[in-house]
FIBA-251146 format. One record per residue: residue in three letters; x negated, y, z of N, C-alpha, C in turn. Coordinates in pm, whole numbers, plus 50000, padded with zeros to 5 digits. Example, Ala and Ser with C-alpha at 12.3 -4.5 7.8 and 13.67 -1.06 7.14 Angstrom:
BEGIN
ALA486814943150780487704955050780486804967050780;SER487154977550708486334989450714487105000350787;
***
This chain:
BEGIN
UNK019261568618042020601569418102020581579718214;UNK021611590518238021271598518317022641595318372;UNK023021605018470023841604018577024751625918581;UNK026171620318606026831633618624027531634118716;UNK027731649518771028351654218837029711648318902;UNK030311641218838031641633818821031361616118880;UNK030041614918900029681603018918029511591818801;UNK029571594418651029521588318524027831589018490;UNK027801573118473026071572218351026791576818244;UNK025871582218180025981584118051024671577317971;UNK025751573117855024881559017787024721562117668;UNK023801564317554023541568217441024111558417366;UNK024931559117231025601546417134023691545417062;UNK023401536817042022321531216943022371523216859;UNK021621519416759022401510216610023111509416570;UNK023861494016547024881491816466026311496416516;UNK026301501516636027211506916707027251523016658;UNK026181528616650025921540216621026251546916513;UNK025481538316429025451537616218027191535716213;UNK027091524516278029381526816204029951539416263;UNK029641544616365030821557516370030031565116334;UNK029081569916260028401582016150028501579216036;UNK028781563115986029241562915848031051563115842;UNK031701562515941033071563415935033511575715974;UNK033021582016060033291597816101032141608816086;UNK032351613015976030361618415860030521634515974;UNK031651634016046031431649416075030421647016207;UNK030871635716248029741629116402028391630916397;UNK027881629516211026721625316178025591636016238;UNK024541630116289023241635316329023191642316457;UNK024761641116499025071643816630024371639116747;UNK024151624216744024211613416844025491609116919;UNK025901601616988027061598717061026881590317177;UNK027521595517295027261586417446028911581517456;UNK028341573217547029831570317681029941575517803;UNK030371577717850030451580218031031241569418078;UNK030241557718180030991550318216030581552018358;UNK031871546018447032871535118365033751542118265;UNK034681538218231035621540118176035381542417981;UNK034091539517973033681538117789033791549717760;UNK034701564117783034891572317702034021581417648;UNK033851580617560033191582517427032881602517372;UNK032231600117337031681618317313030801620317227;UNK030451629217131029461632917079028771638317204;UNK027371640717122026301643017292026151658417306;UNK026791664517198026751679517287027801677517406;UNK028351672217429029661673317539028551670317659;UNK027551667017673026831666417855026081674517864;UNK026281688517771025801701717773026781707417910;UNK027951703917858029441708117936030271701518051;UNK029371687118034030401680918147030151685818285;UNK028931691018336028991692418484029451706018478;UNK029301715018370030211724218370031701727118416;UNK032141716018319033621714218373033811707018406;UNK032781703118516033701695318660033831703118755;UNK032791714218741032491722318840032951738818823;UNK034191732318712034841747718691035661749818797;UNK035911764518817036551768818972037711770718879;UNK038621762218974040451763018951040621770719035;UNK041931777318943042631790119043044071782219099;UNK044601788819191046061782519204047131792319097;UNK046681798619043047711806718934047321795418818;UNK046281786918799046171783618640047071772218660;UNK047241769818475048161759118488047451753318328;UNK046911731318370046241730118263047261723418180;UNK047361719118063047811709617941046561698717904;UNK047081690217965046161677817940047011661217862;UNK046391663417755046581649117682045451646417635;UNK045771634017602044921625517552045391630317380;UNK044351630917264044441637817135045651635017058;UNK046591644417019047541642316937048591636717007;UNK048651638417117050071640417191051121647417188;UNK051231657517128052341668117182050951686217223;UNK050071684017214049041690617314049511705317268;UNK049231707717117049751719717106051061724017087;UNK051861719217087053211722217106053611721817249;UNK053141717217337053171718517457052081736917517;UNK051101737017483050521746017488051351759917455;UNK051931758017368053131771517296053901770417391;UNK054391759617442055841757617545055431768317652;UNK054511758917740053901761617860053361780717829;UNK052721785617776052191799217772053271808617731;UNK053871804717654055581813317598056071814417737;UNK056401803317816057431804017937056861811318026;UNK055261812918062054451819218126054771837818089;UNK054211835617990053441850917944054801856417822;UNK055561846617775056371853317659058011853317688;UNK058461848617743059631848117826060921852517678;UNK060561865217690061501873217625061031872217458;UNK059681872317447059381867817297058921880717213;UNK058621890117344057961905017293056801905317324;UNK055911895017388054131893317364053351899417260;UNK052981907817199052241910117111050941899417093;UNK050581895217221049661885517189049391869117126;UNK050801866417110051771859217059051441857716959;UNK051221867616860050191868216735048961862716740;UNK048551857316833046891852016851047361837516813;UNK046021833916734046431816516749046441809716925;UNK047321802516918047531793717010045991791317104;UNK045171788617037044111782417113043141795917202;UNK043281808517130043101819917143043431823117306;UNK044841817017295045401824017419045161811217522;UNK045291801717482045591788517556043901781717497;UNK042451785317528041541778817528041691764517526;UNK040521754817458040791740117497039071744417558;UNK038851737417618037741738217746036731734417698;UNK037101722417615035791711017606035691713417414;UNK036301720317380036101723017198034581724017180;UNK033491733617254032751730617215032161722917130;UNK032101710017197031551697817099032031693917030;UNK033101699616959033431697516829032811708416740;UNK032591717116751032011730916697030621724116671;UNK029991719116676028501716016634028091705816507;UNK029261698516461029421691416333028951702516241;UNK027921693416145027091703416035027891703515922;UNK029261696915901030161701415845030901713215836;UNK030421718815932031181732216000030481742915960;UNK031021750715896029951766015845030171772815986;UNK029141782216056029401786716122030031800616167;UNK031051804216260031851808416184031211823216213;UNK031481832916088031241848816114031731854916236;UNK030931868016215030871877116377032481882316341;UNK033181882816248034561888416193035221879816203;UNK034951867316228035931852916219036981856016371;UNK038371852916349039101853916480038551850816581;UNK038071837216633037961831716721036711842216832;UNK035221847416690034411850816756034301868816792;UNK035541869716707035971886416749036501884016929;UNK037371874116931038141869017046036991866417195;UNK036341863017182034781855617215034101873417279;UNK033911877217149033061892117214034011897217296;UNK035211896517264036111909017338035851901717496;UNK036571892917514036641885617592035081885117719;UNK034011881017639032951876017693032251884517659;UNK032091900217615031021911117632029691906517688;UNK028401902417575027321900017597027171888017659;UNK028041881317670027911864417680027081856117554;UNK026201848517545025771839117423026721830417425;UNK027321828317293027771821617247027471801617244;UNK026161805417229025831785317225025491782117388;UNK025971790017500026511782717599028151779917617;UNK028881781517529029931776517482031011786517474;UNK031201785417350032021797017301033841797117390;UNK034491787017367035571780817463035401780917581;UNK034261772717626034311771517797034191786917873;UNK033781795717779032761808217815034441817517860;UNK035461810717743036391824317735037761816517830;UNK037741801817846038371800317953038361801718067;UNK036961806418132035971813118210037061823518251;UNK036441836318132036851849318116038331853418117;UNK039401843618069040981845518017041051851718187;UNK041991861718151042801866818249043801860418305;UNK044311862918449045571855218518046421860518473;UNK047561850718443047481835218481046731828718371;UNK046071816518386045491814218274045811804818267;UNK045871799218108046781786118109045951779017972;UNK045631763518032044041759517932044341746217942;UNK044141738317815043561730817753042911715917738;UNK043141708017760041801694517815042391685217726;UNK041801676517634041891662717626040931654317730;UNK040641657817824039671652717877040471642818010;UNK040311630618013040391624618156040881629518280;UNK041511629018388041541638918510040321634418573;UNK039671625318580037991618218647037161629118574;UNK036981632818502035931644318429036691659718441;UNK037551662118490038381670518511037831673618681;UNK037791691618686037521693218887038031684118962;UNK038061680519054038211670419124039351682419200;UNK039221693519194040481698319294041311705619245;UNK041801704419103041941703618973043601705019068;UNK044101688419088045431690019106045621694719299;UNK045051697519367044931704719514045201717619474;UNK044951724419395044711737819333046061746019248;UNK045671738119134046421743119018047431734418998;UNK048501739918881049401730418832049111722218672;UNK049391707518657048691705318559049821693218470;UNK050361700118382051211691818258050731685618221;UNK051311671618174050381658918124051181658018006;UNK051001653617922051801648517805051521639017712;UNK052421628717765052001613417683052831607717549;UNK052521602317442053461598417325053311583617310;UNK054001577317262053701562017231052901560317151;UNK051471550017118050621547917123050821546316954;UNK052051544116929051991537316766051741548616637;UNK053031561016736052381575516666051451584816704;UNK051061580016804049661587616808048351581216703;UNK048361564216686047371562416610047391573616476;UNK049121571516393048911574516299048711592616265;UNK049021594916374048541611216395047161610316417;UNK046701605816485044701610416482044431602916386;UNK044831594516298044011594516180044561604816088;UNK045361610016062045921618815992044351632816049;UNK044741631016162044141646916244042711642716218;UNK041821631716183040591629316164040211632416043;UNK041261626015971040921631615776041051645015761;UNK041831653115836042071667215801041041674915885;UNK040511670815990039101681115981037971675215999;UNK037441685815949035871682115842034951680516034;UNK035211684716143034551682116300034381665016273;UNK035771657016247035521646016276035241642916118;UNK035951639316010035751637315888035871627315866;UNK036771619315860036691603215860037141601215725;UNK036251586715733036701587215566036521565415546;UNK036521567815653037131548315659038481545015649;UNK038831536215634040791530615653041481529015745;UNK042761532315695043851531615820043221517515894;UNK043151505315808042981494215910041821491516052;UNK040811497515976039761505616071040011511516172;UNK040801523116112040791534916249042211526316369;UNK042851516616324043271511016409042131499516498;UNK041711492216419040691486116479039821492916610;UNK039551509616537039151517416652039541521616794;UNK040591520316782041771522816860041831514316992;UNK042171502816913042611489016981040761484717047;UNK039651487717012038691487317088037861498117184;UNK038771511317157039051521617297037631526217201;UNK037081525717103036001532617031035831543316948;UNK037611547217012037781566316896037261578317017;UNK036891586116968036401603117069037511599817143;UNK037051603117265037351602217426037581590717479;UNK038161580317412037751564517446039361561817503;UNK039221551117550040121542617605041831550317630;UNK043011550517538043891559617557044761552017706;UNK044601542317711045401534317799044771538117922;UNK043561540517948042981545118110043251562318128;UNK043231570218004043801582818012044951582918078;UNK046541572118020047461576218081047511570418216;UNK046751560418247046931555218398046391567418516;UNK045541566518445044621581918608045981589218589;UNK046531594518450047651605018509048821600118548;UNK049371588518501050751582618587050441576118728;UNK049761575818790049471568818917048641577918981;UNK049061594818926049171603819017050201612318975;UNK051651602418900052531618418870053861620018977;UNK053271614519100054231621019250053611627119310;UNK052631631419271051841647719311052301655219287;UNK052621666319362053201679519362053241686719261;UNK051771688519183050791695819100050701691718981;UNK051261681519009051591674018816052681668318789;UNK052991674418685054341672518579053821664818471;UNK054551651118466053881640318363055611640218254;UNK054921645218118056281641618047055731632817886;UNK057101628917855057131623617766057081628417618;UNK056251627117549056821633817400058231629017338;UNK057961616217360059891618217282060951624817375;UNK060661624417504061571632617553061781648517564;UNK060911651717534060411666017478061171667417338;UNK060981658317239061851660217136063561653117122;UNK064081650417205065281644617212066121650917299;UNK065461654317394066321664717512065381673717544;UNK065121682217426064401695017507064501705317569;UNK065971709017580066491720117693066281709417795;UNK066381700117858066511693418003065001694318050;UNK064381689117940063231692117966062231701818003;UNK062621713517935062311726517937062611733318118;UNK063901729418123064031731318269063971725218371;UNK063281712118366062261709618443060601716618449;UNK060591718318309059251724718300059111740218376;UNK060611748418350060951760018439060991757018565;UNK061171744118649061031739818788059751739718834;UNK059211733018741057371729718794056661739418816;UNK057141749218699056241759518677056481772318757;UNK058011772318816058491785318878058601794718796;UNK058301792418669059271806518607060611811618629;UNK061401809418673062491814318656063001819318571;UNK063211813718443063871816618312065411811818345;UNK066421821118295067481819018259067681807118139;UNK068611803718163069261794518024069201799117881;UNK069761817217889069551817817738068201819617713;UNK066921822917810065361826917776065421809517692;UNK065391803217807064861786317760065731785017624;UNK066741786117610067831782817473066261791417357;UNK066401807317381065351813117283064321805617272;UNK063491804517400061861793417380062021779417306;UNK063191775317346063321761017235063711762317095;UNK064341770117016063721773616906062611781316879;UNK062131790416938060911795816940059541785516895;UNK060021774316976058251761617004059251752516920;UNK059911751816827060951740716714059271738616618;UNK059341728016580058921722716503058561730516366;UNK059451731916308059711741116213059081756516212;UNK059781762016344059211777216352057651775516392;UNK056981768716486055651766516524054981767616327;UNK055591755216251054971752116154055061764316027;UNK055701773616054056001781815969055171792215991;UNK054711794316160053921807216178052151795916169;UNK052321784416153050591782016118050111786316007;UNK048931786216038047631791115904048351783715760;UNK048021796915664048401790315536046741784915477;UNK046711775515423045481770615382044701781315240;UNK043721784315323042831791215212041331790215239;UNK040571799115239039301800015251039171802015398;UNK039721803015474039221802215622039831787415685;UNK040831785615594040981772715640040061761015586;UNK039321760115502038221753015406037451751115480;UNK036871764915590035721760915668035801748315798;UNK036861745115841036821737915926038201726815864;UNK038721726915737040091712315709039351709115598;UNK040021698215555039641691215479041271698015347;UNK040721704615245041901708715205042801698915075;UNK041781689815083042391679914951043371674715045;UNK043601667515185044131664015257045371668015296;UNK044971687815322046711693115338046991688915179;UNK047141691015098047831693614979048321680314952;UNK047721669214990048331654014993049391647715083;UNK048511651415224049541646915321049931653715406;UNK049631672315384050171680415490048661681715600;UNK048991691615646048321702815743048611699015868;UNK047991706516010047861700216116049601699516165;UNK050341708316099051771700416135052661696216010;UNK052761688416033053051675315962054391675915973;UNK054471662316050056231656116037056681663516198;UNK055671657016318056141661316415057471648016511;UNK058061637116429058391630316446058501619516581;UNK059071610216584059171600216680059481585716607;UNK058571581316577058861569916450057891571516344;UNK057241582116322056581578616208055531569316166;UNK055391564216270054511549716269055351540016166;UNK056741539116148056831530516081056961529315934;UNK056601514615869056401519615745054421520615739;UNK054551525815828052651528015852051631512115860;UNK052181502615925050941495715986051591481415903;UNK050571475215849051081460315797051271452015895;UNK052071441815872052671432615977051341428516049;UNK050251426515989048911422916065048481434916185;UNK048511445916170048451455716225049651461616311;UNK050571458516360051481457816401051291449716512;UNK051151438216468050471424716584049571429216677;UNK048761434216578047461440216660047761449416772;UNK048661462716749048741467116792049731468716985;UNK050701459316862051531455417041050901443817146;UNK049911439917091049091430517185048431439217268;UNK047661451317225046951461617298047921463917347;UNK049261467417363050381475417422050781463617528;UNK050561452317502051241442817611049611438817722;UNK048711444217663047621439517745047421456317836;UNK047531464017780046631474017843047771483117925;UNK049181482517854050381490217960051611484718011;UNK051021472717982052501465418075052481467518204;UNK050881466718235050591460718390050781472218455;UNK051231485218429051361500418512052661505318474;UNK053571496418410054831502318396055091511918300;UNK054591514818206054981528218123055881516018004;UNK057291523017984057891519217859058351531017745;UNK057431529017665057331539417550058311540917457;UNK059181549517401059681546417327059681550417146;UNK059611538117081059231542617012059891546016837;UNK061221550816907062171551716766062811563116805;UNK063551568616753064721576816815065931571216784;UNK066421555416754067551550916804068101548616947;
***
């Protein structure tokens, strides 16, 4: 058991604890997997290559992070947030880069090390992106962390990670968007987002990966202590805590709050353009079409069944999803773990 930067043991999973999430998530396999406690959350063990890394990454007061917990809103928020930044008018040429390109996730690394993963060529986007960027940098000190490093101001990045594993002067510093969804469609989005890439690879049952859920035992751990550290700091100056359904139900209001936080100063018709711009639809129209570069890292029997990393995009699609047993299950976790901090989720669009 060793000790980090952040003040977390880190605890190796061993046995029967171990064996079930390498026979349920095959992309985990041969990985190993810890916790950082307190708080259980969960990691493959390349991630304590990186954690004192990024605790001890230097925040600028120009950056601005996107932090959820997985399958929130993260990349559609990421398009929001960097468009309003850097694309305003919607003549970016760089705009053409994938999303993650421009908007790093910090901690990807440790997903990149699943032996599911071919590794990707010196011609592959990401690692053309990588050289340009990081000129004579090695790569297996982390290809992401290396180029969120390197991104030019303003720089605008990435985290599913905790704000406790996050710099500690993180929100003193910078400005940092949170973005939370109700718990019912997020399950059924990260299992969706687990079957479709081959990093995690899951190949157990919906009833399972709820089971997982409800015992805070999916990658990054506990979703209910994620949103508390960030709502019981969102009257901080420095953080803007929003809602995914409110993001999709009133997203001009939203948007210009997000133009408040952020100080852009966008006009009405810029924001009118950026909200179809980051629509559901248009995001999903300019993603990767599935072929041979998509093979190396999705699972492609998966898009062709149930769709690609954008999907429905919805507020409701949980239902219909969970059997009345699972349902039970689930609002018991919802009455045990977020009553007691006030968050009321909503979870329909009636």
């Amino acid at each position: 058991m060793t000790s980090t930067a952040s003040g977390h043991e880190v605890v190796p999973l061993e046995g029967d604890e171990l064996r079930r999430q390498e026979k349920d998530f095959t992309g985990y396999a041969d990985l190993g997997m810890v916790r950082f406690n307190p708080g259980r959350c969960l990691f493959m063990e390349p991630f304590t290559k990186f954690a004192d890394k990024i605790y001890k990454f230097p925040v600028k007061s120009s950056d601005v992070y996107v932090v959820t917990w997985p399958k929130c809103g993260t990349t559609w928020c990421q398009e929001i947030v960097w468009t309003m930044r850097n694309n305003p008018n919607l003549d970016n040429q760089m705009a053409k880069m994938p999303v993650n390109g421009r908007v790093p996730f910090l901690e990807f690394d440790m997903l990149l090390k699943s032996k599911l993963l071919k590794p990707p060529a010196p011609d592959n986007p990401m690692m053309q992106g990588f050289q340009k960027m990081c000129p004579g940098k090695d790569p297996s000190d982390g290809v992401f962390f290396q180029m969120s490093e390197a991104l030019p101001d303003p720089r605008t990045i990435k985290s599913h990670l905790p704000l406790s594993l996050l710099p500690p002067d993180m929100l003193k510093t910078s400005k940092v968007v949170y973005v939370a969804r109700n718990p019912k469609d997020v399950v059924v989005s990260f299992h969706h987002h687990s079957r479709l890439f081959k990093g995690h690879n899951y190949v157990g049952s919906f009833e399972d990966f709820v089971q997982y859920f409800v015992d805070d035992d999916l990658l990054y751990g506990p979703y209910w202590l994620h949103l508390k550290e960030a709502w019981e700091r969102r009257e901080e100056s420095n953080l803007h805590f929003i809602f995914y359904e409110d993001l999709k139900s009133n997203n001009i209001e939203e948007l210009k709050k997000l133009n408040r936080f952020l100080e852009t100063k966008l006009t009405d018709t810029q924001l009118e353009k950026i909200s179809n711009y980051t629509s559901f639809n248009e995001m999903k129209s300019r993603d990767l079409v599935p072929g041979d570069s998509a093979s190396d890292y999705m699972n492609v029997e998966v898009i062709h069944k149930d769709g690609g990393f954008f999907r429905k995009g919805t507020v409701g699609d949980w239902k219909g999803k969970y059997t009345p047993e699972l349902e039970v299950k689930i609002d018991n976790w919802i009455k045990k773990n977020l009553q007691g901090f006030g968050i009321n989720f909503k979870y329909s669009t009636a």
